[in-house]
C-alpha positions as CSV (number, residue, x, y, z in Angstrom):
1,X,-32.1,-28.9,0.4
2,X,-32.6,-27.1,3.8
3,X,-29.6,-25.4,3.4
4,X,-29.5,-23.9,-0.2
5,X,-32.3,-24.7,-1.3
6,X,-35.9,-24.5,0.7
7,X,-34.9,-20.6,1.7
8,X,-34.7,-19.9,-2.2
9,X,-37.1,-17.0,-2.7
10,X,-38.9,-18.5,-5.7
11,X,-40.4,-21.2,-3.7
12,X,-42.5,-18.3,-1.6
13,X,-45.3,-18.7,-3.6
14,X,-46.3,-22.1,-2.9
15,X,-45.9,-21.6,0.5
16,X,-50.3,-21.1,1.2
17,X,-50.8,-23.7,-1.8
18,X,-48.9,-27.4,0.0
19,X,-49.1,-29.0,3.9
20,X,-45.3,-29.6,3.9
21,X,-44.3,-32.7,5.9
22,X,-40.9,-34.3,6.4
23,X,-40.8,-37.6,7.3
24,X,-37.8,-38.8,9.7
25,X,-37.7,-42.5,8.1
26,X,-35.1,-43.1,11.2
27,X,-37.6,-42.9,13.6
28,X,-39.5,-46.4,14.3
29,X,-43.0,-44.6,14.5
30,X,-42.7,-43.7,10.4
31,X,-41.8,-47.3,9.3
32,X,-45.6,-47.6,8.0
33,X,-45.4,-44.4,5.9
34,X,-41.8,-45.1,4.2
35,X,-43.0,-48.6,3.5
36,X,-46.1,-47.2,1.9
37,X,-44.6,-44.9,0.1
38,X,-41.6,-47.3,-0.9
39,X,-38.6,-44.9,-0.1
40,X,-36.0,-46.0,-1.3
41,X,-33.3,-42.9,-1.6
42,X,-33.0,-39.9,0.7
43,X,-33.7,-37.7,-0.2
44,X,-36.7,-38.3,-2.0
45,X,-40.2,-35.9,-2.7
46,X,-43.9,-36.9,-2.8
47,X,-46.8,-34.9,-4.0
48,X,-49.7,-36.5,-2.3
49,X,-53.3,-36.1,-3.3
50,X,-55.0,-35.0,-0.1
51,X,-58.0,-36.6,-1.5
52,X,-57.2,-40.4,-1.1
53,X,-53.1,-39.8,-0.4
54,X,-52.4,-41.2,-3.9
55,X,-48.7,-40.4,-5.0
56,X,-49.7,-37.8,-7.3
57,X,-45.4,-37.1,-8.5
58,X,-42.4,-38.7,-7.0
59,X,-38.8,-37.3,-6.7
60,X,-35.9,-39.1,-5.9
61,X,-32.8,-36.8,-5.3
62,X,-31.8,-33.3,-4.6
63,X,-33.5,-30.0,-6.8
64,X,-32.2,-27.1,-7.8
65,X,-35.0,-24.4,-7.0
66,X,-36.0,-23.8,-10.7
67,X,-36.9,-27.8,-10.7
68,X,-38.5,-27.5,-7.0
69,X,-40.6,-25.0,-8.8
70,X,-41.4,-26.8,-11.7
71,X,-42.1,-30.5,-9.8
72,X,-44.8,-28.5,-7.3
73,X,-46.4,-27.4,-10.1
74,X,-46.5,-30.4,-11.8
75,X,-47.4,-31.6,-8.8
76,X,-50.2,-29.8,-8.0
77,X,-51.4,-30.0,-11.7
78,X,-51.0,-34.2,-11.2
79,X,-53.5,-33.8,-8.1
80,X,-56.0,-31.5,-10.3
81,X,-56.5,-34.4,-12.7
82,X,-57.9,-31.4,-14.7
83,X,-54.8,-31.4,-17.2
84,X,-51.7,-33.5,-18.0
85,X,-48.2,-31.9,-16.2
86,X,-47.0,-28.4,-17.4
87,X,-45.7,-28.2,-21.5
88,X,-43.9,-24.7,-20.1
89,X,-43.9,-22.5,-17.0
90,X,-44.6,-19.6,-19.4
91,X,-47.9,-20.8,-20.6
92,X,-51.3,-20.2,-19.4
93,X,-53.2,-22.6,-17.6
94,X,-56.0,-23.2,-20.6
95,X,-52.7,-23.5,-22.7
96,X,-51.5,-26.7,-20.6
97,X,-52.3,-29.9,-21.9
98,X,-53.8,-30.2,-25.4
99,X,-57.3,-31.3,-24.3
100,X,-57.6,-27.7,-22.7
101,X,-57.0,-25.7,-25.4
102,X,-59.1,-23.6,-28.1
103,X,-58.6,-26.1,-31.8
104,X,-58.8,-22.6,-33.6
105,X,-56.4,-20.9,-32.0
106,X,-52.7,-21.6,-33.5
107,X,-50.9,-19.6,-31.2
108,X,-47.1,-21.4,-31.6
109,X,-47.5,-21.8,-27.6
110,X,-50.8,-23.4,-28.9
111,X,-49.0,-25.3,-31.5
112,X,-46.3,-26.5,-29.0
113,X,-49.0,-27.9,-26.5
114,X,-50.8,-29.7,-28.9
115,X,-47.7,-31.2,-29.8
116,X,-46.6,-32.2,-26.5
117,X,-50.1,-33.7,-25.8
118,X,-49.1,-37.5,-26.4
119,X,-46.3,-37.2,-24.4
120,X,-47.4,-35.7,-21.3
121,X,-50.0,-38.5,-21.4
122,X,-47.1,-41.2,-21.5
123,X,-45.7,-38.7,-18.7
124,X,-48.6,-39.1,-16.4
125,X,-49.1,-42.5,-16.9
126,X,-45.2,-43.1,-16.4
127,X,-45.7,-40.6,-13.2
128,X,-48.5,-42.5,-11.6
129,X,-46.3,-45.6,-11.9
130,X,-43.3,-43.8,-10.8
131,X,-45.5,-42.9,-7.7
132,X,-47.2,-46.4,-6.6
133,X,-43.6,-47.7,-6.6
134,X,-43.6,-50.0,-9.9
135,X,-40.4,-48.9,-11.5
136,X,-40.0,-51.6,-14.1
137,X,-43.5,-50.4,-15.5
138,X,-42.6,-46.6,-15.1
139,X,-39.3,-47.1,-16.8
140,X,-41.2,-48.2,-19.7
141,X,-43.6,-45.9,-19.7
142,X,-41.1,-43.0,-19.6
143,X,-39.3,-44.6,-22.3
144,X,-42.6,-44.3,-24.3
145,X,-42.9,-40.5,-22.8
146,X,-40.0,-40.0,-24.5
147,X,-40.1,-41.4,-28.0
148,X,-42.8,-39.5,-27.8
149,X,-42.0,-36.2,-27.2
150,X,-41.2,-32.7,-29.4
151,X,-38.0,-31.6,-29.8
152,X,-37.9,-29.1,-26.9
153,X,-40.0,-30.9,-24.9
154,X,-40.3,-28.7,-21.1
155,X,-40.4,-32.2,-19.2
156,X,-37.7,-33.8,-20.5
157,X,-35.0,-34.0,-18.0
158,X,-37.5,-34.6,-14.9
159,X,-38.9,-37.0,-17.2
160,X,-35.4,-38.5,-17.7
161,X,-34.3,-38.5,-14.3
162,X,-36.9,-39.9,-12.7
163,X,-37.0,-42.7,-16.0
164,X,-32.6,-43.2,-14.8
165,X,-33.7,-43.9,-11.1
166,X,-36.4,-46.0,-12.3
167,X,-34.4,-48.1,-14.5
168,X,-31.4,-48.5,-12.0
169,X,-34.1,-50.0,-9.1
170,X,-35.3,-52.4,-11.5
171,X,-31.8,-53.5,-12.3
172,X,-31.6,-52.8,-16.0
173,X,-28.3,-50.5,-15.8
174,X,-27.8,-51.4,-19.2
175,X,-30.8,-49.7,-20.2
176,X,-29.6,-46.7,-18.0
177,X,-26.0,-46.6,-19.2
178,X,-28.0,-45.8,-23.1
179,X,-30.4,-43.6,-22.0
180,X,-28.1,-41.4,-20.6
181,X,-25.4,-41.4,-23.0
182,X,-29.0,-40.2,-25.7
183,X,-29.9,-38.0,-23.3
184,X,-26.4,-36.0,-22.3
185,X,-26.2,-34.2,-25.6
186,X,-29.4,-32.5,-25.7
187,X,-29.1,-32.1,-21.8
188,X,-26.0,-31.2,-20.9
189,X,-26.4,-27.6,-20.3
190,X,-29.3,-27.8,-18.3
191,X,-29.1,-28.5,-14.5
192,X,-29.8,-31.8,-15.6
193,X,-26.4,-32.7,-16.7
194,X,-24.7,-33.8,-13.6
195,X,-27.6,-36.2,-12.5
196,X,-27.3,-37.7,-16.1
197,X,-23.8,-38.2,-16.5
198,X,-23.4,-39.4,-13.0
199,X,-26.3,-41.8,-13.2
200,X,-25.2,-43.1,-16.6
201,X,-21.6,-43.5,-15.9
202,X,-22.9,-45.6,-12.7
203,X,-24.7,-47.7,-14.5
204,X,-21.9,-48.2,-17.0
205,X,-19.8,-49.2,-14.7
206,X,-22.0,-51.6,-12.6
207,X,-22.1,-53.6,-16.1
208,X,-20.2,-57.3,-16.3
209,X,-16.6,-56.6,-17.7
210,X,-17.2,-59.1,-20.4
211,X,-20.5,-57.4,-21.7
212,X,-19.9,-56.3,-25.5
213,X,-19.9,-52.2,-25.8
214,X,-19.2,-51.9,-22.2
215,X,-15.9,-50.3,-22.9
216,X,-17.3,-47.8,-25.3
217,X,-20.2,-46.8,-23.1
218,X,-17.8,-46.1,-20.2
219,X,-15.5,-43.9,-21.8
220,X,-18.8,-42.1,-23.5
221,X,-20.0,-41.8,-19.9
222,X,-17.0,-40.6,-18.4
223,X,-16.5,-37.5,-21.2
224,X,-19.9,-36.9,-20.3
225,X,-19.0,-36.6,-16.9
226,X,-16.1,-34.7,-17.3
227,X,-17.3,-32.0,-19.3
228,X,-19.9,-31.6,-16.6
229,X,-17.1,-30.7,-13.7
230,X,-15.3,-29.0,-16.0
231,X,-17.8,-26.2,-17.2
232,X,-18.1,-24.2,-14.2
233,X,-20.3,-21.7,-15.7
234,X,-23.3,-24.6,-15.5
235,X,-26.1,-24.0,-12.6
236,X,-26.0,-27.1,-10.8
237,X,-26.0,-28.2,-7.1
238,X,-22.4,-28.0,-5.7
239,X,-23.0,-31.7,-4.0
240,X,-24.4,-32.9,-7.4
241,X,-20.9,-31.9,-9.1
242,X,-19.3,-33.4,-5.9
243,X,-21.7,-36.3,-6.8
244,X,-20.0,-36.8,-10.4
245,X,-16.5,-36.5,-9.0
246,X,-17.0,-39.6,-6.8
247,X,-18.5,-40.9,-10.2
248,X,-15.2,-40.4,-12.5
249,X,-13.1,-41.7,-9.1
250,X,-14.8,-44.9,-9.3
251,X,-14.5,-44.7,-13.7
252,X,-10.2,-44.5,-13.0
253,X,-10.3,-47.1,-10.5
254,X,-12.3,-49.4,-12.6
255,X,-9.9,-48.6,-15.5
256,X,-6.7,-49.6,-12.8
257,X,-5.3,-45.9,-13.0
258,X,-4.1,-45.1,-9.8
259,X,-2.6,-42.5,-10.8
260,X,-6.2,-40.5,-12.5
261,X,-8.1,-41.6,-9.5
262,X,-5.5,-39.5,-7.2
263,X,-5.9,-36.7,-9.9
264,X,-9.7,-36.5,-9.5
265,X,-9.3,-37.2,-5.6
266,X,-7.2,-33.9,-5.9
267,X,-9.5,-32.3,-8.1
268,X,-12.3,-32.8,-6.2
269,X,-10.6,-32.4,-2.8
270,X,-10.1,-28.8,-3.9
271,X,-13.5,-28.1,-5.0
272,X,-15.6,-29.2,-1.9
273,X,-13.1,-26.9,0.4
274,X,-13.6,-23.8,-2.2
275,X,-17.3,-24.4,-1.9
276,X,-17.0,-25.1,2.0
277,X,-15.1,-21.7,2.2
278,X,-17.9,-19.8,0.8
279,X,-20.6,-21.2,3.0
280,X,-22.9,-18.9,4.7
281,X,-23.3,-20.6,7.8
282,X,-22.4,-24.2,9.8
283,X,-25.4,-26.0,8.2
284,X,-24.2,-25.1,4.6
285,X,-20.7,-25.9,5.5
286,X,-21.6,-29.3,7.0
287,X,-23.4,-30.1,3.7
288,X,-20.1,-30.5,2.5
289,X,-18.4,-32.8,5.6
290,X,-18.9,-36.1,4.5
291,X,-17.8,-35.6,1.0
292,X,-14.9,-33.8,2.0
293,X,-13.9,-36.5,4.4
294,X,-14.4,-39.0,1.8
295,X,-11.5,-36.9,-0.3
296,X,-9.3,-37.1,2.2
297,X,-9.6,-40.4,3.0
298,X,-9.1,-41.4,-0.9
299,X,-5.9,-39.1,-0.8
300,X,-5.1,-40.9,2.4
301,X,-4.7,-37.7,4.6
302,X,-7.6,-38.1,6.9
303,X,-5.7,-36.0,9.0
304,X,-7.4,-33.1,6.9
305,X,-10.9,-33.6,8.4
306,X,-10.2,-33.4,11.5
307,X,-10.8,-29.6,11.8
308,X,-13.9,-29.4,9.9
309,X,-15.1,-32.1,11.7
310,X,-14.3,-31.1,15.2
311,X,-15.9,-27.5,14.1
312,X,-19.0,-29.3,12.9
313,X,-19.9,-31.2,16.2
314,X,-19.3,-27.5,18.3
315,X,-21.2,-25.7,15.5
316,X,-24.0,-28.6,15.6
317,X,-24.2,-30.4,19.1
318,X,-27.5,-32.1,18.4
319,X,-26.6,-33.6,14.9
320,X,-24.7,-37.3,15.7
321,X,-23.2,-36.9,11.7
322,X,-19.6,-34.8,12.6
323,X,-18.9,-37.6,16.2
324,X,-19.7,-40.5,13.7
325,X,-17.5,-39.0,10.5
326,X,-14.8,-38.3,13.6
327,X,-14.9,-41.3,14.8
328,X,-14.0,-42.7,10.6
329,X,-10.8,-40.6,10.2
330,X,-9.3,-41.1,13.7
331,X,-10.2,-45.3,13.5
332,X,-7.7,-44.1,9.7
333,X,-5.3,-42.6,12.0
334,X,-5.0,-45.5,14.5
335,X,-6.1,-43.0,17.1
336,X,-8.1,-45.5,18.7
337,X,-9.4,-44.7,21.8
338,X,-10.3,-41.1,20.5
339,X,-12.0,-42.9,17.9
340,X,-14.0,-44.7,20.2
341,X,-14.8,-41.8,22.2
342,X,-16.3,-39.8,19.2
343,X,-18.2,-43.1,18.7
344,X,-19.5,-42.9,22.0
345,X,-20.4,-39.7,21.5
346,X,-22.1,-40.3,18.3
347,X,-24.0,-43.4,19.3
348,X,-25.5,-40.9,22.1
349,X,-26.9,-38.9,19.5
350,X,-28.4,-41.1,16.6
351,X,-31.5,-43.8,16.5
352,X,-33.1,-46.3,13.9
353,X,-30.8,-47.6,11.2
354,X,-28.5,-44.5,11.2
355,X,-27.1,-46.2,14.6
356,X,-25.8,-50.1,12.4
357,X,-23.3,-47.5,10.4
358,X,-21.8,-46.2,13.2
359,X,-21.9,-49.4,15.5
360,X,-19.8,-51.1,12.5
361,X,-17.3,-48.0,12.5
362,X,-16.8,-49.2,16.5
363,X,-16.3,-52.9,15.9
364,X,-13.3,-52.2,13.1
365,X,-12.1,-50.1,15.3
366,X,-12.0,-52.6,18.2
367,X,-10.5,-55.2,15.8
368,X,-8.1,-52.6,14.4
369,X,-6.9,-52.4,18.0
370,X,-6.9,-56.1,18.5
371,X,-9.6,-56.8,20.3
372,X,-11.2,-59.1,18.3
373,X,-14.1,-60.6,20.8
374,X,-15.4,-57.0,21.2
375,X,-15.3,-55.9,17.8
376,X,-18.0,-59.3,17.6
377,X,-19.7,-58.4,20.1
378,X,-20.3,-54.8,18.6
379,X,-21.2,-56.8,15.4
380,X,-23.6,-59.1,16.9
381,X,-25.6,-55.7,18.8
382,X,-26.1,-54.2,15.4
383,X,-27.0,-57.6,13.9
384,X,-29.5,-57.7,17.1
385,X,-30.7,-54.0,16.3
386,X,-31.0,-54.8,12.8
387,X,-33.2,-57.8,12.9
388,X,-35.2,-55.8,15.0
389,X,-36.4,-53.1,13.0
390,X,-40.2,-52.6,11.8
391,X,-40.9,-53.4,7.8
392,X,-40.2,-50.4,6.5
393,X,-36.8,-50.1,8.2
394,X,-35.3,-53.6,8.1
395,X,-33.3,-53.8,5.8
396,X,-32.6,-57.9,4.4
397,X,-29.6,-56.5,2.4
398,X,-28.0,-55.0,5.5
399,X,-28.6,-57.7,7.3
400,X,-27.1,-60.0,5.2
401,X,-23.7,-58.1,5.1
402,X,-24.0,-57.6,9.0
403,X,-23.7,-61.6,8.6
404,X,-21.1,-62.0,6.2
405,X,-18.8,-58.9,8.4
406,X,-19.6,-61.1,11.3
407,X,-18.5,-64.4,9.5
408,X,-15.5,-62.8,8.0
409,X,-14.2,-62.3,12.1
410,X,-11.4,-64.0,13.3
């Protein structure tokens, strides 16, 4: 978002009109304010009213800058409380919401708003819910949004979005898997599509084997998903496209096709380094490391990262991401005590809970090297450091798999 997306021009004129904060949620002094706000995704967008610091609209994900645009002023209308959000970025203000417009006047961007009116007030209620962190209830409410809405509806894929994430954290991916295989169609070439497809096809796939119609919601899911990397002509995020690649890699290995997995891995190996190559600077370019790394290791050439990575850490010597991927692909090449070192070097760099992922890159490393009672000892400092973090930060589930790693030892 820094990278390709906060410098977009568009964005210049809500510069005067928001305070702009960014939370580091590693740090242990913000534990209060992500538990408040109940983050559960990075990245992820609050509109706060400055009135009482009510979640006015919440985000969760990346934006291209059209839909930055649109969710500030949605946002911004939310905090008003004057009107329901925006039926169209075209409209004037007295055109908005249905309660704020002239009965006589039957303007068709009249007509449209009055039309829309139910639904943005399902929207807003689905929004404030969305906001205070009940997703179950937002879900629902979005659903309503929804049913409600005109064909054409402006809010429809923020409205679907947010209703996918929503769905997902109350653990009804059937739901999800439906929605988005309703929603693709209609959305699909709007920079929407790759969030849909790629939500929906996770969902799909997160359902039991034996559940009836799973079968035909994957292979819905994973056309969706295809036709998204495939048109090249749609405006969407270059890591959201990654993002639906790493999608249809986990559809083929699901399906047992070694073979199609390697074919995506390929596929999308060769799009992140065309999009690296046209990178305007090292933070772009490192936008792209972790997914590129990830390719490489599917293709099982971690060799391949090495030079991006070593170029990142010059490029970036505060940032502990390019020593912590290093140390990943050398612990793949056996290269142990350079893995180590670049772990060393990483650790240096990185505090709060960004420090467990790297501290259990060290132990397998020590206990691919053999040394099995410092790889526990490694495991047992982040279990330590885990247990030790402020609400907000702790993390139970990580905790629990800190355990079973550390049970699984020999």
């Amino acid at each position: 978002m820094r990278a390709f997306v906060f410098t977009d021009r568009s964005l210049a004129r809500h510069a005067g009109q928001f305070v702009w904060l960014e939370i580091d949620t590693e740090k242990a002094r913000n534990a209060a304010v992500r538990k408040r706000l109940k983050v559960q995704a990075l990245p992820t967008f609050f509109v706060l009213d400055p009135a009482d610091e009510r979640v006015a609209l919440r985000w969760v994900g990346g934006a291209t800058a059209p839909e930055m645009v649109r969710l500030l002023d949605d946002g911004a209308l939310a905090v008003s409380g004057k009107r329901g959000p925006s039926t169209s970025p075209s409209l004037p203000d007295e055109t908005r919401a249905a309660g704020a417009m002239d009965v006589r006047d039957d303007s068709a961007a009249v007509r449209r708003a009055r039309a829309a009116g139910p639904a943005n007030a399902a929207l807003a209620r689905a929004d404030s819910l969305y906001g205070a962190g009940d997703d179950a209830a937002a879900a629902r409410a979005y659903d309503e949004a929804l049913a409600l809405a005109p064909e054409g509806w402006p809010q429809d894929a923020r409205a679907v979005g947010s209703a996918l994430f929503a769905l997902a954290s109350a653990g009804d991916d059937l739901a999800a898997a439906r929605l988005a295989r309703a929603a693709f169609p209609r959305l699909a070439r709007t920079s929407a599509a790759a969030n849909v497809a790629a939500s929906g096809l996770d969902a799909a796939l997160s359902l039991a084997d034996s559940l009836p119609g799973r079968p035909d919601l994957v292979v819905a899911l994973e056309t969706d998903a295809r036709a998204v990397v495939a048109d090249t002509a749609l405006a969407i995020a270059a890591d959201d496209r990654s993002s639906v690649y790493i999608s249809l890699l986990d559809a083929r290995k699901d399906a047992g096709d070694d073979a199609g997995a390697r074919q995506v891995a390929s596929a999308w190996a060769a799009f992140l380094e065309s999009q690296a190559a046209r990178a305007p600077n090292p933070d772009a370019r490192a936008v792209f490391d972790s997914h590129r790394l990830s390719a490489c290791l599917e293709l099982g050439v971690p060799e391949r990262a090495l030079p991006m990575l070593e170029a990142s850490e010059r490029d970036l010597p505060g940032d502990y991401n390019p020593p912590a991927r290093l140390a990943v692909a050398l612990k793949a090449l056996r290269r142990w005590d350079e893995a180590l070192a670049a772990s060393d070097r990483a650790l240096a760099k990185a505090y709060g809970p960004r420090q467990l992922g790297i501290l259990q890159t060290r132990s397998d490393i020590y206990a691919g090297r053999g040394d099995a009672a410092a790889a526990r000892r490694t495991l047992e400092d982040a279990l330590a450091l885990a247990e030790s973090f402020p609400p907000g930060q702790r993390s139970e589930a990580t905790i629990a798999g800190l355990k079973k790693k550390l049970g699984a030892l020999k």
